[in-house]
C-alpha positions as CSV (number, residue, x, y, z in Angstrom):
1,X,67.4,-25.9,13.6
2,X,70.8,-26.5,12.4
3,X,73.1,-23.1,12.0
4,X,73.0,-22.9,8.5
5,X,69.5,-22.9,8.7
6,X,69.1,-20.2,11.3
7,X,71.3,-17.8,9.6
8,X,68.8,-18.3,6.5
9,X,65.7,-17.5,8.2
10,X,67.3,-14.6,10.4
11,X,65.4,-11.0,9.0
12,X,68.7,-8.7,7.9
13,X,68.3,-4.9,7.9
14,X,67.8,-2.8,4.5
15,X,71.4,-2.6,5.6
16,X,72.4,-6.4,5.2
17,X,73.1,-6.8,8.9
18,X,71.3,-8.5,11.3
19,X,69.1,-6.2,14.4
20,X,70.2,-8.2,17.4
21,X,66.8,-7.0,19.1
22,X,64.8,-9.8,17.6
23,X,66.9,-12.4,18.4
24,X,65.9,-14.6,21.8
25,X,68.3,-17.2,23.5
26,X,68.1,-19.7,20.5
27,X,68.8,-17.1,18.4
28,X,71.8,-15.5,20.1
29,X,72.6,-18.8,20.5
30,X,72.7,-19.9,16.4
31,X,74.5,-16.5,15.6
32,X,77.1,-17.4,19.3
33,X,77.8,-21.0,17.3
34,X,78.3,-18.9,13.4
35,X,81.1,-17.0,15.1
36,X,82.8,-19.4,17.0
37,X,81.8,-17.9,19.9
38,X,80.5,-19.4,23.6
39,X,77.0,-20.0,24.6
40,X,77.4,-18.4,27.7
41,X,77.8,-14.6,25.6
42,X,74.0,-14.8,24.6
43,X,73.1,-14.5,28.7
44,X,75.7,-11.3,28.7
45,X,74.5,-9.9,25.2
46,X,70.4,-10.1,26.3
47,X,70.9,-8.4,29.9
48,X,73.1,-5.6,27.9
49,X,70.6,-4.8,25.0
50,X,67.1,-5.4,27.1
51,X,67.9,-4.9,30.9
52,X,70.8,-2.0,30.4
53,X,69.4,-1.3,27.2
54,X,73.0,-0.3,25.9
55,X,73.5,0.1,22.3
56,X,77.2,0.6,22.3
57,X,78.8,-2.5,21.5
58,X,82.3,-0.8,23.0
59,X,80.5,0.0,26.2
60,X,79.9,-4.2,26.3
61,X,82.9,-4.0,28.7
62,X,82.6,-8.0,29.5
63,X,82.3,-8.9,26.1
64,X,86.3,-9.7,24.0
65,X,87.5,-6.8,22.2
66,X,87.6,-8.8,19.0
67,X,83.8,-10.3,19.9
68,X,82.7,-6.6,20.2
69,X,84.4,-6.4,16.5
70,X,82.7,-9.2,14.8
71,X,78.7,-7.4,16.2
72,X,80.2,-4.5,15.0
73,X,80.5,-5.7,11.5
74,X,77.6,-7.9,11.4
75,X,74.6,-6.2,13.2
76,X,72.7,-3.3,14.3
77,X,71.0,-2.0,16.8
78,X,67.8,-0.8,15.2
79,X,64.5,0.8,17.8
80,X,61.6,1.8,15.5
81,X,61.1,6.1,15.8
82,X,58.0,8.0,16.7
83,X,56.2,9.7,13.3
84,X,53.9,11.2,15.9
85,X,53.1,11.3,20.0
86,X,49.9,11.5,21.0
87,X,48.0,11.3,24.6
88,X,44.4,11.1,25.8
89,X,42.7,13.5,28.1
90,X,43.0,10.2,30.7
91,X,46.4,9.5,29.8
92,X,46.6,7.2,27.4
93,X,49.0,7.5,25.1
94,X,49.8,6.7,21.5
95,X,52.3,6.2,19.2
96,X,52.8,5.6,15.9
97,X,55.9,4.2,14.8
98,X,57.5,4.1,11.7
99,X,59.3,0.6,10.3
100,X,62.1,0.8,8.1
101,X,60.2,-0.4,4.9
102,X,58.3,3.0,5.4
103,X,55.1,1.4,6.7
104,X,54.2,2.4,10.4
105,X,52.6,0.7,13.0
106,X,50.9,2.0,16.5
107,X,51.7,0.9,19.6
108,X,49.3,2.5,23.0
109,X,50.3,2.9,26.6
110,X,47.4,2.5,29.1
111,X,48.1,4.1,32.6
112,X,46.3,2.0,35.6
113,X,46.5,2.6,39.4
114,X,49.7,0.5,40.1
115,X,50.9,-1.0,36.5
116,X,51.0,0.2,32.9
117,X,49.9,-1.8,30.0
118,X,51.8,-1.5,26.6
119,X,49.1,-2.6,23.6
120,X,52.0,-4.0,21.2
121,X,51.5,-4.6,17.1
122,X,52.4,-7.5,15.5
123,X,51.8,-6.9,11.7
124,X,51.2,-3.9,9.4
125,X,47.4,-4.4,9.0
126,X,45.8,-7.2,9.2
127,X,44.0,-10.0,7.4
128,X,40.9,-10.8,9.4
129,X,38.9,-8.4,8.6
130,X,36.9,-8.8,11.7
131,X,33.6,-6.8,11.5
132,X,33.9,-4.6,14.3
133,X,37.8,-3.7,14.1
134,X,39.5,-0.8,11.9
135,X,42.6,-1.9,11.5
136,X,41.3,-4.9,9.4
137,X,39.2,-2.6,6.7
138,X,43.5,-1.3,6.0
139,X,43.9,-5.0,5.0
140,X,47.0,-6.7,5.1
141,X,50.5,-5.7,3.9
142,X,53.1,-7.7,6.6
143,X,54.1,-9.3,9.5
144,X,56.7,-7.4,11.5
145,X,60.4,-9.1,12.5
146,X,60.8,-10.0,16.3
147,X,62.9,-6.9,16.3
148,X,60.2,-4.5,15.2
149,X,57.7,-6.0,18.1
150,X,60.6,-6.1,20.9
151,X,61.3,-2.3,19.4
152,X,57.9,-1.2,20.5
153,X,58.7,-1.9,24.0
154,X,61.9,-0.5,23.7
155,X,60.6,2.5,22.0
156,X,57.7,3.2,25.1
157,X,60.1,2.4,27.6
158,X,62.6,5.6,26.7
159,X,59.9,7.5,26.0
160,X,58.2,7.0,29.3
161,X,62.0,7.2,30.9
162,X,62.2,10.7,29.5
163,X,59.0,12.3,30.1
164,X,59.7,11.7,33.9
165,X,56.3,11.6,35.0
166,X,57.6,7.9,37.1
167,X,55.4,5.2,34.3
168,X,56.8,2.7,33.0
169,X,55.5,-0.6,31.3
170,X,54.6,-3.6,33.7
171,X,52.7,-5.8,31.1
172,X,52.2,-6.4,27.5
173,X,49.1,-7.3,25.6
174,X,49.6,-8.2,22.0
175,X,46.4,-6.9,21.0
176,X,47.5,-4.2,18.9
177,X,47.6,-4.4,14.7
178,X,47.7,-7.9,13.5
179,X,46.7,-11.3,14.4
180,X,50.0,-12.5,16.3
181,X,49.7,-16.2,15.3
182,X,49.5,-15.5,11.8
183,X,53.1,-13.9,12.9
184,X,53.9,-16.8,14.7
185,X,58.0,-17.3,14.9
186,X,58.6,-13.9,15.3
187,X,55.5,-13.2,17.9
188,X,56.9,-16.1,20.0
189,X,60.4,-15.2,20.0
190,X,59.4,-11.2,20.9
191,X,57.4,-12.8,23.7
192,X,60.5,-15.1,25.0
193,X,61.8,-12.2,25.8
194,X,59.7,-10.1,27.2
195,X,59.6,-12.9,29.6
196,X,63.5,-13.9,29.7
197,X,65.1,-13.1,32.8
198,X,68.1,-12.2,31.6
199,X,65.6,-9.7,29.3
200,X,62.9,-7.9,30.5
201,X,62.1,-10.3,32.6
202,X,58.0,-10.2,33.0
203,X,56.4,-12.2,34.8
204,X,54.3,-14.7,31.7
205,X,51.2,-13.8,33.5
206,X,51.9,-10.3,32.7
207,X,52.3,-10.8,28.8
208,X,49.0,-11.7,27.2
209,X,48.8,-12.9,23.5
210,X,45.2,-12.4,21.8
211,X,44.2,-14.2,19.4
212,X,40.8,-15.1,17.1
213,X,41.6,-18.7,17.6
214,X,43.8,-19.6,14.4
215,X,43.8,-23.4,16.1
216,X,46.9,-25.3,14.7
217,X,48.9,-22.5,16.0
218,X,47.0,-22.5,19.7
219,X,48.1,-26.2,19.6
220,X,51.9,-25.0,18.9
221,X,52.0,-22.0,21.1
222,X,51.3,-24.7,24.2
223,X,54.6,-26.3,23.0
224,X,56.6,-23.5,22.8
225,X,55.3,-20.8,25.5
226,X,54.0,-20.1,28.4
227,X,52.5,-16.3,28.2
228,X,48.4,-15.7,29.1
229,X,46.4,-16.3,26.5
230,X,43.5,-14.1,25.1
231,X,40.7,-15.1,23.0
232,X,38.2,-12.8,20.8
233,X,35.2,-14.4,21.1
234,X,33.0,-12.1,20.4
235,X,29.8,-14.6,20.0
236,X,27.9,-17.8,21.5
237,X,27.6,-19.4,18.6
238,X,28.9,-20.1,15.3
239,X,26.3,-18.7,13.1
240,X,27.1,-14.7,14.5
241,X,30.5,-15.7,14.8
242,X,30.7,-16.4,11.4
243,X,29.6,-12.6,11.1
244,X,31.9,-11.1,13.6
245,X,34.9,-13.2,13.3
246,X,35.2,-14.2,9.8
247,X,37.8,-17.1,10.9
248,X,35.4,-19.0,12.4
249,X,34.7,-20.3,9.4
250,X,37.6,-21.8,9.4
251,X,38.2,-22.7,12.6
252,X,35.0,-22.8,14.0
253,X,33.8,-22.7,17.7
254,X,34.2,-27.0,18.1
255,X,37.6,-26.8,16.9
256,X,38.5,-23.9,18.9
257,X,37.2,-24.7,22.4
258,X,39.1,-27.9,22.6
259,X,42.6,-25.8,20.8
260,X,42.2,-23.4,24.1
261,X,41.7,-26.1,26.7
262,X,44.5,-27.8,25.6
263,X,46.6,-24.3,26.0
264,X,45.5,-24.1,29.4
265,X,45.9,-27.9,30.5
266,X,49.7,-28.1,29.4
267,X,50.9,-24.3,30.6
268,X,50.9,-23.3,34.3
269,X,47.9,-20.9,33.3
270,X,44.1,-21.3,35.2
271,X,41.7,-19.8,32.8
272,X,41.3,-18.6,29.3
273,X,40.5,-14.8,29.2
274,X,37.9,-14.4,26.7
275,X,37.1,-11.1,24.6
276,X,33.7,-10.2,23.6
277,X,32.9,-7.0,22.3
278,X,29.6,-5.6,22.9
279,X,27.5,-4.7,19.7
280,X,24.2,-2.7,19.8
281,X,21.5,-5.2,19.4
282,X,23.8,-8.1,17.5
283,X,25.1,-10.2,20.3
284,X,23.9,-8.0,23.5
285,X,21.3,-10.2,24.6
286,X,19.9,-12.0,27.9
287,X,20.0,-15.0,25.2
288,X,23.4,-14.8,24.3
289,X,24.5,-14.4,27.4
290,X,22.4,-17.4,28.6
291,X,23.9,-19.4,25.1
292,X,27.4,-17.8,26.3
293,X,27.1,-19.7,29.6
294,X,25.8,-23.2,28.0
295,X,29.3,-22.6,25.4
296,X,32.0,-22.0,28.0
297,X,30.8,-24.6,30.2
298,X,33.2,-26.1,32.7
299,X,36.1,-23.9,31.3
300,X,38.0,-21.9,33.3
301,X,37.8,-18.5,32.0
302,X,37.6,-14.8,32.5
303,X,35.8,-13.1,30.6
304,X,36.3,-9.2,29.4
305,X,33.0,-6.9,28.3
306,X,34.3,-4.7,25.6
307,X,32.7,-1.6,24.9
308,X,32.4,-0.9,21.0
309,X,34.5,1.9,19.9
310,X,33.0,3.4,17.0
311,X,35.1,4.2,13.4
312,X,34.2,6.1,10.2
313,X,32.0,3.3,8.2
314,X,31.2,0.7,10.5
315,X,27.5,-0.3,10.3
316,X,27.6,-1.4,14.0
317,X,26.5,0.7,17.2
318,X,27.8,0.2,21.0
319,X,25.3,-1.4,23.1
320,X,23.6,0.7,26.1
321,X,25.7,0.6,29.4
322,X,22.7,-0.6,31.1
323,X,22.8,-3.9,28.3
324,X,26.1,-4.3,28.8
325,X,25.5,-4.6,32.7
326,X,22.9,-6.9,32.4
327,X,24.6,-9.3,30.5
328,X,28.1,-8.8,32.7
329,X,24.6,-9.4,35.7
330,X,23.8,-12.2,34.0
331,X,27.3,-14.6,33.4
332,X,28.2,-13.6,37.3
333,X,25.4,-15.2,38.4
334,X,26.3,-18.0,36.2
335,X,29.6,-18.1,38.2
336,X,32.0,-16.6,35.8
337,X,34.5,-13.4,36.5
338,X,33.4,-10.8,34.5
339,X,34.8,-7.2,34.1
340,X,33.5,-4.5,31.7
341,X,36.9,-3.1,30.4
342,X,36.9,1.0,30.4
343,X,37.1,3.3,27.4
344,X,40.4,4.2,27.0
345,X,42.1,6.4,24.8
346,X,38.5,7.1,22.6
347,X,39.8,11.1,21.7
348,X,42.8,9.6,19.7
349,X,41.6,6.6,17.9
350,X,43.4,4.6,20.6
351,X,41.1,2.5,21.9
352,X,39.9,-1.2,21.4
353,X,39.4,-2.2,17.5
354,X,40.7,1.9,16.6
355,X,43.9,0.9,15.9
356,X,44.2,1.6,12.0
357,X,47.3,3.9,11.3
358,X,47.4,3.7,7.4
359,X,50.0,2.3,5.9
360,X,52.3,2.2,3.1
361,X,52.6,-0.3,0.6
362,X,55.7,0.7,-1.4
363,X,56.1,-2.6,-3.6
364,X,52.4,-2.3,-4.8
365,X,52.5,1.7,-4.9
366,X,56.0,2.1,-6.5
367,X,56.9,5.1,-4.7
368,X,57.6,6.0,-1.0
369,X,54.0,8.1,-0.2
370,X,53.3,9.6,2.9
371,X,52.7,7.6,6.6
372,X,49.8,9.0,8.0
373,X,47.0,7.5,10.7
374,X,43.3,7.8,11.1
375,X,43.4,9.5,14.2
């Protein structure tokens, strides 16, 4: 991408300027060429703004006086703020955060024994409208810029910093609002660096992008990165699928099987960790399990039990915990890993497919309205 071109597609502020937060080392790199500047500044400019996390250009003390002029005049700094804080009797905690368009977006911090995942957003709704998740029934409004999703791990970071409790974030799932490879360019450049060592330097098995399987972009994301993926499966076959996942009528399951192998045979990753949420008497059974096992084959995978996590109007149920074990029974003896992910976060709507905040659409409302969430 020539200069010219990056400066086009760059995402400027209400303001005009540009929020150097979204901006990875090819970025940093176009804008470093725009200003006559050396390459070398985009190493010194990510480990001041993501490892020191300093937002004072005049603190920049390596940077040129007159370098630290030209940010001044052309950028921002810009974290997403907190409309409201809220954490679960086990310590989950959730935020929702508003954008600068006046939409909002929620971001959840999961505590574990020894590492803390951040659930990140990646657009304001979402399209999909998969059956069993809330935040689809909102619909879709927008993707966020790469400065938005890097804010939201800038945002729990402080936060977690100041309430001194000794959490921080230690991986990142992009499994909050949104589909992230509908959001592709700026999903991929928010995930470069999370994983940049000169940024926040994660490990990429620590930074997990999920996904329904939108397959050209699976094939893309295996040119570009690295991260672990996740897939919502959700079903053995395509005819519940269909139901569940409305995609997978697009893409369906023999499109989609060979878009994930390919991930995994051309990145340093072993498996594919696949999502399946467990519905009430839909796709609970010893025979889906059983077609589950036939489907997945000879691919390395993980796979993750989800525990249904019920919202105002859904028609579906959460299967018994004694169904759920069965079928977790079942694919383990079948020679798969298989975990039955915990409830978290239930008591504030943070939980797996809860994530709905309500947004606001101000081109098609006309007016600015009020940012409120479902929980």
């Amino acid at each position: 991408m020539s200069s010219t071109a990056a400066a086009e597609d760059r995402p400027l502020t209400r303001s005009g300027r540009v929020n150097l937060l979204g901006l990875d080392e090819a970025g940093l790199h176009a804008l470093l060429q725009e200003l006559d500047e050396k390459p070398f500044r985009s190493k010194q400019l990510r480990q001041w703004l993501h490892q020191r996390r300093v937002f004072d250009f005049d603190a920049m003390t390596d940077l040129a006086k007159g370098f630290r002029g030209k940010l001044a005049d052309l950028s921002e700094l810009r974290v997403p703020q907190a409309v409201f804080d809220r954490e679960s009797g086990d310590g989950t905690r959730k935020w929702l955060l508003a954008l600068e368009s006046g939409q909002a977006v929620e971001t959840v911090y999961i505590p574990e024994r020894g590492r803390g995942t951040l659930c990140v957003s990646s657009q304001v709704g979402c399209a999909l409208d998969c059956g069993f998740c809330s935040t689809g029934k909102q619909g879709f409004n927008r993707n966020l810029t790469a400065a938005e999703i890097i804010g939201q791990l800038h945002f729990a970071t402080r936060a977690l910093e100041q309430e001194g409790r000794d959490r921080r974030v230690t991986n990142v799932v992009m499994m909050g609002m949104g589909e992230p490879l509908a959001n592709f360019r700026n999903v991929v450049a928010a995930t470069n660096l999370m994983v940049d060592p000169y940024a926040w330097a994660l490990s990429r098995r620590r930074v997990t992008l999920s996904t329904v399987g939108l397959v050209p972009a699976l094939y893309r994301l295996a040119d570009v990165s690295n991260i672990s993926l996740a897939v919502s499966l959700h079903a053995p076959n395509d005819a519940l699928r269909d139901e569940i996942v409305p995609i997978n009528r697009k893409y369906p399951l023999r499109e989609l099987l060979p878009a994930c192998e390919h991930y995994i045979g051309n990145t340093p990753h072993h498996c594919i960790y696949w999502e399946y949420v467990m519905l009430d008497g839909v796709n609970d059974s010893q025979g889906h399990a059983r077609q589950l096992i036939d489907l997945l084959g000879d691919i390395p995978s993980k796979i993750n039990l989800i525990p249904f996590n019920p919202f105002p109007g859904t028609h579906y149920a959460a299967s018994p915990r004694e169904r759920i074990q069965r079928f977790a029974d079942t694919l383990q003896r079948a020679g798969f890993i298989t975990t039955i992910r915990r409830t978290r976060g239930q008591d504030i709507d943070g939980a797996c497919g809860q994530l709905v905040g309500q947004v606001i659409n101000r081109r098609n409302q006309g007016k600015r309205g009020t940012t409120t969430a479902s929980a």
